[in-house]
C-alpha positions in Angstrom: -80.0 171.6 51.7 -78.5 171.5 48.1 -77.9 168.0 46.9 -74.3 168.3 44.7 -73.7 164.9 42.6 -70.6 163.2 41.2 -69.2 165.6 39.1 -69.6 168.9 41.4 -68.2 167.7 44.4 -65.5 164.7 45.4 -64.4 163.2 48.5 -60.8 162.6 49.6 -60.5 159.2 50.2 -58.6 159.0 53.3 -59.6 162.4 54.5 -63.4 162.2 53.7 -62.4 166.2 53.5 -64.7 167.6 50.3 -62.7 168.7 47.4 -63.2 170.5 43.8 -63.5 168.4 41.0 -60.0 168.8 39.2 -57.7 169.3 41.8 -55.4 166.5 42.2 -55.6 164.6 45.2 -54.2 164.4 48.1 -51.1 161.9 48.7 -51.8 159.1 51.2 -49.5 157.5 53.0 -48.5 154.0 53.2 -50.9 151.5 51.9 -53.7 153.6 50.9 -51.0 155.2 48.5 -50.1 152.2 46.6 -53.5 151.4 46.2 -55.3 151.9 42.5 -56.8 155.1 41.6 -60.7 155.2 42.8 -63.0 155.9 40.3 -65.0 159.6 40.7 -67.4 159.1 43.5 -71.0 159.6 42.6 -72.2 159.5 46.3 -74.6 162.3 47.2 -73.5 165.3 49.5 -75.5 167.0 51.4 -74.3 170.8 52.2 -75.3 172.7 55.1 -76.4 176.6 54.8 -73.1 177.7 56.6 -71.0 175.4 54.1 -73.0 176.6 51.5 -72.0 180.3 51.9 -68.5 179.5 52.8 -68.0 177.8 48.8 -69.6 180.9 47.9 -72.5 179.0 46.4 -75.3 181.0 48.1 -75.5 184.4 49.7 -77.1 185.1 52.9 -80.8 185.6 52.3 -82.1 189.0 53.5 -84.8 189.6 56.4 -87.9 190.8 54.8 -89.4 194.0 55.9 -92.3 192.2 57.7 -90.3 189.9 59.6 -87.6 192.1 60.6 -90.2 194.8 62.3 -92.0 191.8 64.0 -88.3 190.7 65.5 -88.1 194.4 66.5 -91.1 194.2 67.9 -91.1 190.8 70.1 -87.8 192.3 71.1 -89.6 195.4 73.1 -92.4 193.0 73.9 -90.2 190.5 76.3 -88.9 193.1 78.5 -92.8 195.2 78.4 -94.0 191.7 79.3 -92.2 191.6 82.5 -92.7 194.8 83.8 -96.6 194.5 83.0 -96.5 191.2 85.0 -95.1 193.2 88.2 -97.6 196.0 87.7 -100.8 193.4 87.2 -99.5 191.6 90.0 -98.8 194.4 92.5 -102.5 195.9 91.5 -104.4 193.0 92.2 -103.0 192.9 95.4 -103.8 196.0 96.7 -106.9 195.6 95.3 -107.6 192.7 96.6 -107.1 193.8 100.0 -108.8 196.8 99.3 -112.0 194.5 99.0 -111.3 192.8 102.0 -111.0 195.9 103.8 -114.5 197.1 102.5 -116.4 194.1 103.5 -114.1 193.5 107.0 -112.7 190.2 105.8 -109.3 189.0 107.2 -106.2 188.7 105.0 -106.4 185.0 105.3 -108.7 184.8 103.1 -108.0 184.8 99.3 -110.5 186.2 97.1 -111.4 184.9 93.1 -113.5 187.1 91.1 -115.2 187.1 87.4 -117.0 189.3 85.3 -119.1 192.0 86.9 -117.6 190.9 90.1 -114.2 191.9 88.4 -115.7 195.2 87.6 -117.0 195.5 91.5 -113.2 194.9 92.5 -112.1 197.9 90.4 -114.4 200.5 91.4 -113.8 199.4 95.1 -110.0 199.8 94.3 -110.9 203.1 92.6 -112.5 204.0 95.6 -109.8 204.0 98.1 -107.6 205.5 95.2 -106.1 202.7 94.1 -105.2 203.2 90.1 -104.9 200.6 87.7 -101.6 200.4 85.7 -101.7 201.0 81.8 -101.5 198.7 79.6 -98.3 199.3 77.6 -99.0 199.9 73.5 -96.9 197.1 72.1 -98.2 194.6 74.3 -102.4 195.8 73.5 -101.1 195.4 69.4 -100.2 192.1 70.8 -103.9 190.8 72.4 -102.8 191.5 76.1 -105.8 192.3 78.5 -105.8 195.3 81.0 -105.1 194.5 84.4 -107.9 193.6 86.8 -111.8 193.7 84.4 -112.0 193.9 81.1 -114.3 196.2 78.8 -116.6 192.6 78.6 -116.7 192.5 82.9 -117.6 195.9 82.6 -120.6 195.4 80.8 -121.4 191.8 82.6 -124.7 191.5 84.0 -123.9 188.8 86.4 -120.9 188.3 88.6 -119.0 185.9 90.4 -117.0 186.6 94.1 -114.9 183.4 95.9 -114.1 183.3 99.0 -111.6 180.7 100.4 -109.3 180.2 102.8 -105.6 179.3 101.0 -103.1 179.0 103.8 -102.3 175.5 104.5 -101.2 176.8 108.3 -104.6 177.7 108.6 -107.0 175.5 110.7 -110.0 176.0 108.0 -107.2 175.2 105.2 -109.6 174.2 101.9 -112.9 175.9 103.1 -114.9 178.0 100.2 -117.8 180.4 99.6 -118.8 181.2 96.2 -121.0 184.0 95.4 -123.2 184.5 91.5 -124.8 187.6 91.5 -127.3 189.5 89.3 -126.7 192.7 88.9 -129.9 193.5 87.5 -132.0 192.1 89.7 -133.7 195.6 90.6 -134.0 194.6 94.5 -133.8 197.4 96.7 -130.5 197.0 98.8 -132.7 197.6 102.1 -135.2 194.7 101.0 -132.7 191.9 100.2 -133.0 189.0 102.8 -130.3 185.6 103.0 -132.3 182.6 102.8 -130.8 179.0 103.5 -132.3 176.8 100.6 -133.0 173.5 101.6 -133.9 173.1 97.5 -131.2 174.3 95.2 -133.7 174.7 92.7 -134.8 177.9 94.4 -131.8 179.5 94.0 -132.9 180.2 90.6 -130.5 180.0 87.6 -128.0 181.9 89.4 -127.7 178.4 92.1 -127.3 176.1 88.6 -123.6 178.2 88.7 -122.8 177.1 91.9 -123.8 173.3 91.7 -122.1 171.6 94.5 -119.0 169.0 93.5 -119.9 165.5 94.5 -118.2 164.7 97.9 -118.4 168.3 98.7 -120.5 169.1 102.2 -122.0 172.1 101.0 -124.8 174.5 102.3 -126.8 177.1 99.6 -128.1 180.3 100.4 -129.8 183.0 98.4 -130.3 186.5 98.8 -134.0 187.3 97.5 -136.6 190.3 97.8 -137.6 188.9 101.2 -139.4 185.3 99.4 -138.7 182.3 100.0 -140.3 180.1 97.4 -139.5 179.5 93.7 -141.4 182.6 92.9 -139.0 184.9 94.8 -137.3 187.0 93.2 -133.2 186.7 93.5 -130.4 189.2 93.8 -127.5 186.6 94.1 -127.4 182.5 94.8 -124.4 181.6 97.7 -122.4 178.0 97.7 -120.5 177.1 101.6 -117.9 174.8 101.8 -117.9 175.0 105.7 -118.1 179.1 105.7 -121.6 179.6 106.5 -120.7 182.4 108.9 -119.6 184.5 106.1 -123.0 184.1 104.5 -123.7 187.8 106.1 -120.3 189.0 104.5 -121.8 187.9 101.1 -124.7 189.4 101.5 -123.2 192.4 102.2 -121.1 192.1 99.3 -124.3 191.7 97.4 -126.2 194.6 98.5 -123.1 196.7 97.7 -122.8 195.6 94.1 -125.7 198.5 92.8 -123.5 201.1 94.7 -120.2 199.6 93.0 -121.8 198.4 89.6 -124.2 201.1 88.7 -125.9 202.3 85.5 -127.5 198.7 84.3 -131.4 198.6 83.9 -133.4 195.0 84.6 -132.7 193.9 81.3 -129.2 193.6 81.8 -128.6 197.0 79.2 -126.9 200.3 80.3 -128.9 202.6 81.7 -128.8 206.2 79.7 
């Protein structure tokens, strides 16, 4: 705002309308025009941009170069935005009932996913010919992700799969079965076993990603090389939140994950 003192800028006194300094002013009417001249008013004004312009005191300041191409671009962002949003959503449908179809799960039950377990989803989507959408150019220059994994869940050794059922209609409303796996374990699919742990603690480092909630009544399971002990070897560590008869459908899931998720060696590197 430009501050204009005394001298620039008077007001009327019975308008309050701002006026020129040397322009006579404006007659009142009844008493306020026998009244005796006021002296100049040193009261400070404050000017807004728009009055500014219209006394001619400033012109318009000119977009830079910069700003205008990023108001050009946010303006083809908004309406790439929303179309990206119905393609993203619209493929992780189908893919997600892709999945379900491949391990025979029922559509009531919703599916979470993360890192290589992200990357299993693709390929199973890929499988049944199911593409993923690209991702539009002005929205990658912004920091969007790609529908569905990333370049970083495609390189994931270890992978995360939730089951849960989300209907509230549904009798088993609120009950859960989290899967981590380890894609690198190097156990033959034909050689992996489910084994209820009575012990977390056998579950390996994999179980310490599914510790329980407190209050929740949860069972653990772990698919190993056929051990049982803390020196078995483990493929994947299972959480139930009263699902322990889908315990075979993560297993299966498990077992499927070196057909899905190839190409990475024991030490969690690509495979040449």
């Amino acid at each position: 705002m430009t501050k204009i003192i005394g001298s620039q800028i008077l007001l009327d006194a019975t308008t309050g309308m701002v006026k020129p300094t040397g322009l006579p002013a404006r007659a009142s009417s009844t008493v306020a025009s026998q009244a005796p001249p006021r002296p100049p008013l040193t009261d400070i004004v404050d000017l807004s941009d728009a009055a500014r312009r219209t006394m001619g005191r400033e012109q318009p300041t000119a977009l830079s170069a910069e700003r205008d191409q990023e108001i050009r671009r946010i303006g083809t962002a908004i309406p790439a935005m929303a179309d990206w949003a119905s393609a993203t959503s619209d493929y992780m449908g189908k893919a997600a009932d892709a999945f379900r179809t491949a391990f025979g799960l029922s559509d009531s039950i919703s599916i979470t996913s993360g890192g290589a377990g992200t990357a299993m989803m693709d390929a199973v989507a890929t499988s049944r010919g199911i593409a993923k959408p690209k991702l539009p150019s002005v929205l990658a220059e912004a920091g969007e992700s790609e529908a569905g994994a990333t370049a970083e869940d495609r390189k994931a050794g270890t992978g995360f799969i939730g089951l849960s059922i989300t209907d509230q209609q549904d009798p088993r409303f609120g009950q859960k079965l989290d899967v981590a796996f380890n894609r690198s374990a190097g156990i033959a699919p034909e050689s992996m076993t489910l084994v209820r742990l009575d012990d977390p603690r056998n579950g390996g480092a994999l179980a310490k990603l599914l510790s329980p909630n407190g209050g929740d009544d949860a069972s653990m399971f772990a698919v190993t090389d056929g051990g049982a002990g803390r020196n078995a070897r483990v493929a994947a560590a299972i959480r139930s939140v009263g699902m322990d008869d889908f315990a075979t459908s993560a297993l299966a899931i498990v077992k499927a994950a070196g057909r899905y998720l190839p190409g990475l060696t024991e030490s969690g590197t690509g495979s040449q």
